[in-house]
C-alpha positions as CSV (number, residue, x, y, z in Angstrom):
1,X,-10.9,15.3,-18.0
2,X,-11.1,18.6,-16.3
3,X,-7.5,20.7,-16.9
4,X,-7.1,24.3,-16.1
5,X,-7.1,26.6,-19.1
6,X,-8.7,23.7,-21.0
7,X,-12.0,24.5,-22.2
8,X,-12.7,21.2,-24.1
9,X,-12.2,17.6,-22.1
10,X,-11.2,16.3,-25.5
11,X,-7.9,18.6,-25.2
12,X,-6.2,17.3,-22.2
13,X,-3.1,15.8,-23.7
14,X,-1.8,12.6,-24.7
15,X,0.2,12.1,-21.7
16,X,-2.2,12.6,-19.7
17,X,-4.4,9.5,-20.5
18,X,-5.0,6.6,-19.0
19,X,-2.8,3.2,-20.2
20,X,-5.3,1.1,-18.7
21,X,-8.6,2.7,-20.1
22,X,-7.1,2.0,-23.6
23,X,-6.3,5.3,-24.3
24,X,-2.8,5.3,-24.7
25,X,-0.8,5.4,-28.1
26,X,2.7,4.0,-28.5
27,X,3.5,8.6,-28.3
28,X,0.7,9.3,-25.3
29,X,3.5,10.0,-22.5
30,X,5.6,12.5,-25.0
31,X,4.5,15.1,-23.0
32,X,6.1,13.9,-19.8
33,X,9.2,12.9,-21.0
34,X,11.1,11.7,-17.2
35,X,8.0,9.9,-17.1
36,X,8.7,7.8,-20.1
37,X,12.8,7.8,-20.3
38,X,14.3,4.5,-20.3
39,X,17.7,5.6,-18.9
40,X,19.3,3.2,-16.4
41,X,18.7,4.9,-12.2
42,X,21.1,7.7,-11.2
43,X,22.2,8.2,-7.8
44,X,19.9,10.5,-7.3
45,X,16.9,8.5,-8.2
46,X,18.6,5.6,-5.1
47,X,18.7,8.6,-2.9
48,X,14.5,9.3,-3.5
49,X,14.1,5.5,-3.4
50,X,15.9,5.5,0.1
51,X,15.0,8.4,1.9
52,X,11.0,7.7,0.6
53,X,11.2,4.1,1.9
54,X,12.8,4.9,5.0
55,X,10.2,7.6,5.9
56,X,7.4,5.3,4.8
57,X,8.4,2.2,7.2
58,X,8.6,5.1,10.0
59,X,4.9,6.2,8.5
60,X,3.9,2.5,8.6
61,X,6.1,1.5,12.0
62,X,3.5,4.4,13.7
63,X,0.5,3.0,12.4
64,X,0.6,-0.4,13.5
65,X,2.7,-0.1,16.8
66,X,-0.9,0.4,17.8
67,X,-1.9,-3.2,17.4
68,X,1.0,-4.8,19.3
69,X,0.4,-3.1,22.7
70,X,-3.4,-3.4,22.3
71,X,-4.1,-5.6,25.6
72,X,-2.1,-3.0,27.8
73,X,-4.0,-0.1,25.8
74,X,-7.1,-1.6,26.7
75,X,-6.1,-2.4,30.5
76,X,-4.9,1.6,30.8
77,X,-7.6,3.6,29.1
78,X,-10.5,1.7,29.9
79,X,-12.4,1.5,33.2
80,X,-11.1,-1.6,35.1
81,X,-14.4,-2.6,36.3
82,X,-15.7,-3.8,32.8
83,X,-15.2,-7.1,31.5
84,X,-12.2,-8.5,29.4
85,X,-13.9,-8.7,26.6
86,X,-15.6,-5.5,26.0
87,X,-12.5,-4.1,27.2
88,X,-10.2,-5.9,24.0
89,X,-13.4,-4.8,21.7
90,X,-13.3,-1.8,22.7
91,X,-9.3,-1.3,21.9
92,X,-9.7,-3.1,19.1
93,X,-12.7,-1.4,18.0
94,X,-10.3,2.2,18.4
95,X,-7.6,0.4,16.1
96,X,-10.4,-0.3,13.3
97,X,-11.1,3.3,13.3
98,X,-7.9,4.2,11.8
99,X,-8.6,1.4,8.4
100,X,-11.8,3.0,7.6
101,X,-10.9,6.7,8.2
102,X,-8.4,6.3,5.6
103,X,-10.9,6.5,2.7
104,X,-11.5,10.1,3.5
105,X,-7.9,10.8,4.4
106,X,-6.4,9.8,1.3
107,X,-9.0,11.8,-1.0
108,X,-8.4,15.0,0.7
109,X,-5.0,14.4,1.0
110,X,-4.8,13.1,-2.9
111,X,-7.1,16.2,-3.8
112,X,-4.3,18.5,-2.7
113,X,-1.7,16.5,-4.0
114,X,-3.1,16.9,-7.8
115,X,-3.4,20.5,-7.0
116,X,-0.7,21.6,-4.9
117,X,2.1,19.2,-5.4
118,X,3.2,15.7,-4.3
119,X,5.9,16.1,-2.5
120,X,4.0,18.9,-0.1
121,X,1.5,16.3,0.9
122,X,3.5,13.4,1.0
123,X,5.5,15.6,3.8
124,X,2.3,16.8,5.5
125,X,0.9,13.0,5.8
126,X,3.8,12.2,7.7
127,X,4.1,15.2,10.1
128,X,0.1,14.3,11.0
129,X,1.5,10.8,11.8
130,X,3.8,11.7,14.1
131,X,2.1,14.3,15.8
132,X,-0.5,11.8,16.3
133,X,1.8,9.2,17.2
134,X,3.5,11.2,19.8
135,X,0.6,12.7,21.3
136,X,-0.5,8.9,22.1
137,X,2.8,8.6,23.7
138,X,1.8,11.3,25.5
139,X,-1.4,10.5,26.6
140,X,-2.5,10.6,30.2
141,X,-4.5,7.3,30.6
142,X,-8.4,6.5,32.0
143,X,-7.0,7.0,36.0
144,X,-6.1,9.8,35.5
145,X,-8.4,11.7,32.7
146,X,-11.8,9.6,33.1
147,X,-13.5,8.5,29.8
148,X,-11.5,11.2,27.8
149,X,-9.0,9.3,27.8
150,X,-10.2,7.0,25.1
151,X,-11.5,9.9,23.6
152,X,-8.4,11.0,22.9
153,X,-7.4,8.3,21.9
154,X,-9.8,7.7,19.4
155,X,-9.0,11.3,18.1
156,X,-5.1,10.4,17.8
157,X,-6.2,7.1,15.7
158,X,-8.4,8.9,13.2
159,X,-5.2,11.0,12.2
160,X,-3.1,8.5,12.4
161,X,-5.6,6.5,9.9
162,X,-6.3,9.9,7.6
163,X,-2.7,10.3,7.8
164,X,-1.8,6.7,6.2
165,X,-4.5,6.7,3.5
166,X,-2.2,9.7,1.5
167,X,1.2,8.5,2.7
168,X,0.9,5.4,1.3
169,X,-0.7,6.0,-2.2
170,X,1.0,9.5,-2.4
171,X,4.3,7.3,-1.4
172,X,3.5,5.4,-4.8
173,X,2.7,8.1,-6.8
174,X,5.9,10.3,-5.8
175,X,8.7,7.4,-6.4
176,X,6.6,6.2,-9.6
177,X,7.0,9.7,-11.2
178,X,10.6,10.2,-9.8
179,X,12.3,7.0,-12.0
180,X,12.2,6.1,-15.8
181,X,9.3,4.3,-17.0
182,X,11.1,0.9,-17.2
183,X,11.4,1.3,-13.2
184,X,8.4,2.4,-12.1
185,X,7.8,-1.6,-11.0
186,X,11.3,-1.4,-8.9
187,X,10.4,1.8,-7.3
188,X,7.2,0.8,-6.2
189,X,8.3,-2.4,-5.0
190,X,11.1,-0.6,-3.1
191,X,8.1,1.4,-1.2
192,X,5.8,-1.5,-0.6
193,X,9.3,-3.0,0.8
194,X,9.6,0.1,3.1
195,X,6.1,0.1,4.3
196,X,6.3,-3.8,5.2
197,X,9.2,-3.1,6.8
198,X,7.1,-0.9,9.0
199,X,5.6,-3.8,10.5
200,X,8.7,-6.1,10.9
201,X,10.2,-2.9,13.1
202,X,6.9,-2.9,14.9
203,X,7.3,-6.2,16.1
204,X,10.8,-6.2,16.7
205,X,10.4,-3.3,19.2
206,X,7.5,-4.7,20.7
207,X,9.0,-8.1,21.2
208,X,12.0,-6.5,22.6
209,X,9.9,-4.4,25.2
210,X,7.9,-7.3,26.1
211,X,11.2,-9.4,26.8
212,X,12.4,-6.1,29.6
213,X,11.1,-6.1,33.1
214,X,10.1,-2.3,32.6
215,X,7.1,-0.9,34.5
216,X,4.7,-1.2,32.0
217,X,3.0,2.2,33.0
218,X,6.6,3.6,31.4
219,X,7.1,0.5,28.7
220,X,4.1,1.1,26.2
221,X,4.7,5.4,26.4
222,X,8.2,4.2,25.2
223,X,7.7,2.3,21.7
224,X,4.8,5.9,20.9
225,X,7.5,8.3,21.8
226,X,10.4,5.9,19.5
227,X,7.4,6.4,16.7
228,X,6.9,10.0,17.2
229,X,10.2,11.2,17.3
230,X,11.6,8.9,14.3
231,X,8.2,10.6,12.7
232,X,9.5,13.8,12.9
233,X,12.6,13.0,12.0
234,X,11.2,11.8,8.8
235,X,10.1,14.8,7.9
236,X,13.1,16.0,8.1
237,X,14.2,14.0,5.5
238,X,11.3,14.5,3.4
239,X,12.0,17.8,3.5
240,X,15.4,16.9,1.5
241,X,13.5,15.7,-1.5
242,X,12.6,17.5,-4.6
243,X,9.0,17.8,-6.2
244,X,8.3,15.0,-9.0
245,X,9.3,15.9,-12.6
246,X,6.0,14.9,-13.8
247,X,4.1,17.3,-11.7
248,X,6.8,20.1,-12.4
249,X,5.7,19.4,-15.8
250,X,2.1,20.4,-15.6
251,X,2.4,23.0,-13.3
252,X,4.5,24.6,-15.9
253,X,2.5,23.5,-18.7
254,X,-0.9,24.6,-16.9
255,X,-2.6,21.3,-16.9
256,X,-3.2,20.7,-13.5
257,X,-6.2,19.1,-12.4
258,X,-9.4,21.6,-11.8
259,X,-12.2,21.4,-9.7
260,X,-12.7,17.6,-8.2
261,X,-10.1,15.3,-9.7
262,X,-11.7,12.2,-8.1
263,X,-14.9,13.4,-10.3
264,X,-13.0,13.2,-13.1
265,X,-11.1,9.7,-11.8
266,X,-15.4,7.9,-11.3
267,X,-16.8,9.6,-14.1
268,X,-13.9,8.4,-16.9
269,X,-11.9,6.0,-15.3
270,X,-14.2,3.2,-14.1
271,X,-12.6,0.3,-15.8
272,X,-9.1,1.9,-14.2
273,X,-11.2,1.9,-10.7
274,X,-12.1,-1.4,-10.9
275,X,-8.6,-3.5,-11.8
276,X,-7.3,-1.5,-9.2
277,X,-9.8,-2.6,-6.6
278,X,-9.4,-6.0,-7.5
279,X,-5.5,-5.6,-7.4
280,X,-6.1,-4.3,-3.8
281,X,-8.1,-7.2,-2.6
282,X,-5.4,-9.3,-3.6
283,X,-2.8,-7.4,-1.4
284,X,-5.2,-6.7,1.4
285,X,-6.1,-10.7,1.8
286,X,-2.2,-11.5,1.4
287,X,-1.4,-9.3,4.0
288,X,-4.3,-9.9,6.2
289,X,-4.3,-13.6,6.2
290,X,-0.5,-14.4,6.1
291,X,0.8,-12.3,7.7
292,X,-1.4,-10.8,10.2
293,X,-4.3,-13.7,11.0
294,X,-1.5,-16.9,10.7
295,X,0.1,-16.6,14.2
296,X,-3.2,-16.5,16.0
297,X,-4.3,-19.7,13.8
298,X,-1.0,-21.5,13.7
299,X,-1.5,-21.3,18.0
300,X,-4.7,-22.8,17.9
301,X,-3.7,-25.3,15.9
302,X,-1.1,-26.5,18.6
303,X,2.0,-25.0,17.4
304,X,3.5,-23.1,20.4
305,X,3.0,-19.1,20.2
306,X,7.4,-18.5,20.1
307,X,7.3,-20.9,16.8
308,X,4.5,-19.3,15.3
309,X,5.9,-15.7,16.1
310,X,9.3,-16.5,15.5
311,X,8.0,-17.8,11.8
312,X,6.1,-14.9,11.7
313,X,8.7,-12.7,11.7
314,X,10.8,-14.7,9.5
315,X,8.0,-14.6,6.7
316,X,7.6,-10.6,7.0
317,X,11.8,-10.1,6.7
318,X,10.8,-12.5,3.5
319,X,8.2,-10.5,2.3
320,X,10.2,-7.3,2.1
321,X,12.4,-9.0,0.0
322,X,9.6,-10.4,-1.9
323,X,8.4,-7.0,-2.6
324,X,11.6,-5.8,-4.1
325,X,12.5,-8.8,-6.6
326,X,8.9,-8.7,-7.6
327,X,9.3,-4.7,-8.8
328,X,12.5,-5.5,-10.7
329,X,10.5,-8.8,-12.3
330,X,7.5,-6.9,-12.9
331,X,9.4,-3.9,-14.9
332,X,10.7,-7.2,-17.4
333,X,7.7,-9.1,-17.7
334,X,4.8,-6.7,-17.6
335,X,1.4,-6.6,-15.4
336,X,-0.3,-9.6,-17.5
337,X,2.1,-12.2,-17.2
338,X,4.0,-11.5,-13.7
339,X,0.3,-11.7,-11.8
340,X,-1.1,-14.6,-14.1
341,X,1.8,-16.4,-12.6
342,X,2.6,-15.4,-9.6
343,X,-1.3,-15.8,-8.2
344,X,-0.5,-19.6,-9.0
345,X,2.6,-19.4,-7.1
346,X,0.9,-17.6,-4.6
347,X,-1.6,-20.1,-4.1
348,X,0.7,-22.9,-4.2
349,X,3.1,-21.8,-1.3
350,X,-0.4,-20.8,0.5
351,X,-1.3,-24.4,0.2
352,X,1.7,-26.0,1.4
353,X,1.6,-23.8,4.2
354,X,-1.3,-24.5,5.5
355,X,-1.8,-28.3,4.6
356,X,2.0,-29.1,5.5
357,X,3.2,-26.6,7.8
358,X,0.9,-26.7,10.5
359,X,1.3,-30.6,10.8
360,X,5.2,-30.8,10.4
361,X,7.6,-28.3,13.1
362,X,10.0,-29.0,10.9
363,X,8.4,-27.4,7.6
364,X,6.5,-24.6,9.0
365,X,10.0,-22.1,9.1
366,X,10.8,-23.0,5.2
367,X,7.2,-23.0,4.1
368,X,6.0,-19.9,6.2
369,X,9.0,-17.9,4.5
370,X,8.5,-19.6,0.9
371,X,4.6,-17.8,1.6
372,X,5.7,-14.5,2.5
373,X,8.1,-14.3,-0.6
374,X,5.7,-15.3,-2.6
375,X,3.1,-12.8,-0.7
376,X,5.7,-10.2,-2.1
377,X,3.8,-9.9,-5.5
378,X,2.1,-7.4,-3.9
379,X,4.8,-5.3,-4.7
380,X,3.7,-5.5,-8.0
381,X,0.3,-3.9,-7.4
382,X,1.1,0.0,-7.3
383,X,3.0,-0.7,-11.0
384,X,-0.8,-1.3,-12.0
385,X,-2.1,1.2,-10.0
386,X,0.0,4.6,-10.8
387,X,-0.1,3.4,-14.6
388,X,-3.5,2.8,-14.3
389,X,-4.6,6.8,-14.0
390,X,-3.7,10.0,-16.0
391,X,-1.0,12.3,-14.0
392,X,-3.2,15.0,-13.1
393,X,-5.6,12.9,-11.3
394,X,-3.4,10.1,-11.0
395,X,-3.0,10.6,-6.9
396,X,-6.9,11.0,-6.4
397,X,-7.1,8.0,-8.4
398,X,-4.9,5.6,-6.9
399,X,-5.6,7.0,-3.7
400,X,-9.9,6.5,-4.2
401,X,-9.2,2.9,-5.7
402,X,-6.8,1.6,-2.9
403,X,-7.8,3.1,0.3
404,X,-12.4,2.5,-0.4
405,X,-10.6,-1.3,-1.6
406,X,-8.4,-2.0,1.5
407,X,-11.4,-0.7,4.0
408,X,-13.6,-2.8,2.7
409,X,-11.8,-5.9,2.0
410,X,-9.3,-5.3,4.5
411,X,-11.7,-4.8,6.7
412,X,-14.1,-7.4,6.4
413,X,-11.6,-10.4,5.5
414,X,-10.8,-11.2,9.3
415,X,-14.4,-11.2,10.5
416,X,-15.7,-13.0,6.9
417,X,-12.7,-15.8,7.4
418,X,-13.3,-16.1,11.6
419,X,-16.9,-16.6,10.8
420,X,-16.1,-19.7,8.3
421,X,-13.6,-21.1,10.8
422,X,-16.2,-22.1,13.1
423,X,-17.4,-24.7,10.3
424,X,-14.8,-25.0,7.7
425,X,-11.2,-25.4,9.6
426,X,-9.5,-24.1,6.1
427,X,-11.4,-21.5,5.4
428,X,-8.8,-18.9,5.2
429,X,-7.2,-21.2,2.8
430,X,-9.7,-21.8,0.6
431,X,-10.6,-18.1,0.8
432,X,-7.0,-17.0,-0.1
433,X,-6.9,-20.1,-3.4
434,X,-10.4,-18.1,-4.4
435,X,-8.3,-14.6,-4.3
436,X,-6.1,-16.2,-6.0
437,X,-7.9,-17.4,-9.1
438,X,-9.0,-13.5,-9.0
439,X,-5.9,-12.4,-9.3
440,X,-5.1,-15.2,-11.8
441,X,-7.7,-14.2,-14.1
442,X,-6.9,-10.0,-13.6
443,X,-3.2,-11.0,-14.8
444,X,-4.5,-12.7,-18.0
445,X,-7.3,-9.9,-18.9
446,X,-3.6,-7.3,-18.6
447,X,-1.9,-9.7,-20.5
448,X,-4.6,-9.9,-23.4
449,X,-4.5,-6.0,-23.1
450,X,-0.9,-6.0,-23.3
451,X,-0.7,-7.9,-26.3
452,X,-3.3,-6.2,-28.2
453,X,-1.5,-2.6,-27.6
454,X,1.4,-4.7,-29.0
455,X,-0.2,-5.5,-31.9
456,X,-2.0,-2.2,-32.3
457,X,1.6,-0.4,-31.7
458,X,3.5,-2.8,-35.0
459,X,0.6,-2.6,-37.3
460,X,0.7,1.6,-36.8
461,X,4.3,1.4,-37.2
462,X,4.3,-0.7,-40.8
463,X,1.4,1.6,-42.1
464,X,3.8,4.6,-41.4
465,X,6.4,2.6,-43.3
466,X,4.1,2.5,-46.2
467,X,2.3,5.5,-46.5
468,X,4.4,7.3,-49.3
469,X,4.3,10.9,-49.0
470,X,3.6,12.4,-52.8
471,X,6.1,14.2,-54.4
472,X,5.1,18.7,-54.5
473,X,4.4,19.1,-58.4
């Protein structure tokens, strides 16, 4: 690992390793000692947790207002001559943009966040959103500005996405370093709560517009400004936090990352780029599928759009809770065990849901919020993640492994899943059972690692207990 001042890669200390590479020893945070205190949470730590969860579902609630008000987008800033169709492609095309820009946001925004600081970043991430969001607000549309007004568009979206691929890794990274180590699970699940709750507000203001009779060349300005200016009052609050204790740390201790971190994150940290990819797919297909696919297919599968909405949002108020409870059971059981078993519960719920739900009124309420709970062991995923990387590269790490994951995955899972529907009516169930078995099978290879450190860590400690120090003659 590069480090400044370090002229060897064999120097970088203990604490700066990776748990998940294997190269950590039951000592190898003793550098970062708030890292690795097991004291109980302090006011102050609730206070982060709340004021970085609250700006994250304003973050989040910016990003994917977007998708609700997508037919109106594409009826104002499109020429009204062109069909439907390439019309909604079009706009939908524009919302795409903003998933597979966030790669390249996140590693710039990571890069600076090894170097610089977390907290700076995780502020400037937000401020870009809600410039951006408010300048869509804003936005005079195609009757008015011709075709740059999609331009513009498109220009608002692509900071809006690079703005999103460092808030929500960097929003990981900065709670993660903020509590004791037997919290980090809590405090991420806390943030993955927050940025879920992004997209319940979403749909709460847009179903509450939708239900008005106002103009609707004023109604969808109205839910862009709401974003923008809860944006900026986010920052605000951001601005109330302090810098991580970790990072405090090695700025002090000058061992900061130098040069490229994510060099350093591909060229030792593959197996730590890999589990988290694989811990991404499993959140991306979760959220993709039940929660943002399921209304459109419970509709076409006759149940009526208010039932399947009305479930819908139901499930995501679950699913914030989910997140939570699975960050306080996480911190008790470990990685291994809590995804070993909850991918089977997972899959279980996923199965009634879609076997019993869609055939029984009367069962699709219960079982659609049984699903989203249990979709809530995605809040386990960034306990894997920011463990996963050393601290000085541990932003460009996470931030590399989640955001290339969830563009790709994320990405492709809707048009992969619609394709299959044409000829296998349950293919988005039988593709989330086979992301299950994944994740299944990630939780046992932690759990076997787990145990082994255990081992490793008692048989170290009884050779210290007999090694007898001779006596000075």
């Amino acid at each position: 690992m590069e480090v400044i001042n370090s002229q060897k890669k064999s120097q970088a200390p203990a604490g700066l390793r990776s748990s998940i590479d294997g190269a950590a020893t039951p000592d190898a945070g003793a550098e970062f000692r708030p890292r690795l205190s097991r004291r109980p949470l302090t006011m102050d730590d609730y206070r982060t947790l709340a004021l970085s969860a609250l700006g994250g579902a304003l973050e989040f609630y910016d990003f994917v207002i977007f998708v609700f008000f997508a037919q109106t987008l594409g009826q104002l800033f499109f020429p009204p001559e062109i069909p439907d169709w390439l019309r909604q492609f079009q706009i939908f095309g524009i919302f795409a943009v903003g998933y597979f820009v966030r790669p390249l946001g996140g590693i710039v925004i990571a890069h600076f966040g090894d170097r610089l600081g977390r907290k700076r970043m995780f502020t400037v991430s937000i401020l870009m959103m809600a410039v951006a969001t408010l300048g869509m607000g804003l936005l005079p549309v195609y009757a008015r500005l011709g075709v740059w007004a999609p331009i513009a568009l498109i220009v608002l979206r692509i900071v809006q996405g690079a703005a999103v691929g460092g808030e929500v890794p960097g929003a990981w990274v900065f709670v993660s370093e903020h509590v004791p180590a037997n919290r980090i699970g809590f405090a991420c699940g806390t943030m993955a709560a927050g940025l879920t709750g992004g997209i319940l507000l979403g749909s709460v203001v847009a179903t509450t517009l939708n239900s008005l009779s106002t103009p609707v060349e004023i109604s969808w300005r109205l839910p862009f400004l709401f974003g923008g200016v809860l944006g900026l009052w986010a920052v605000h609050l951001r601005q109330l936090l302090e810098e991580t204790p970790i990072f405090r740390e090695m700025q002090a201790r000058k061992v900061l990352a130098a040069g490229l971190p994510l060099k350093a994150v591909i060229r030792n940290h593959a197996r730590a780029v890999i589990v988290s990819m694989l811990l991404t797919w499993l959140l991306s297909a979760a959220i993709v599928i039940v929660i943002l696919m399921t209304p459109t297919l419970l509709q076409k599968s006759g149940v009526p759009a208010g039932l399947a909405l009305g479930a819908n949002t139901v499930a995501t108020l679950c699913l914030t809770i989910g997140c939570v409870a699975a960050g306080a059971i996480i911190d008790r059981l470990g990685a291994g065990r809590f995804f070993t078993f909850g991918s089977i519960l997972l899959g279980l719920s996923t199965w009634l849901l879609y076997t019993k739900g869609t055939g029984e009124p009367s069962l699709l309420l219960p079982l659609y919020a049984l699903t989203g709970f249990f979709v809530g062991i995605i809040g386990g995923v960034p306990y894997v993640l920011v463990r996963a990387f050393p601290a000085a590269i541990r932003f460009s790490g996470l931030s590399f492994s989640y955001n290339v994951a969830y563009a790709i995955f994320g990405g492709l899972t809707p048009l992969f899943v619609s394709l299959l529907l044409a000829s296998v009516p349950l293919a988005h169930l039988y593709y989330l059972l086979a992301i299950c078995v994944m994740g299944c099978a990630v939780g046992v290879a932690l759990w076997r690692r787990e145990q082994r450190k255990q081992t490793d860590s008692l048989l170290a400690r009884v050779k210290a207990l007999l090694t007898i120090t001779p006596l000075a003659p």
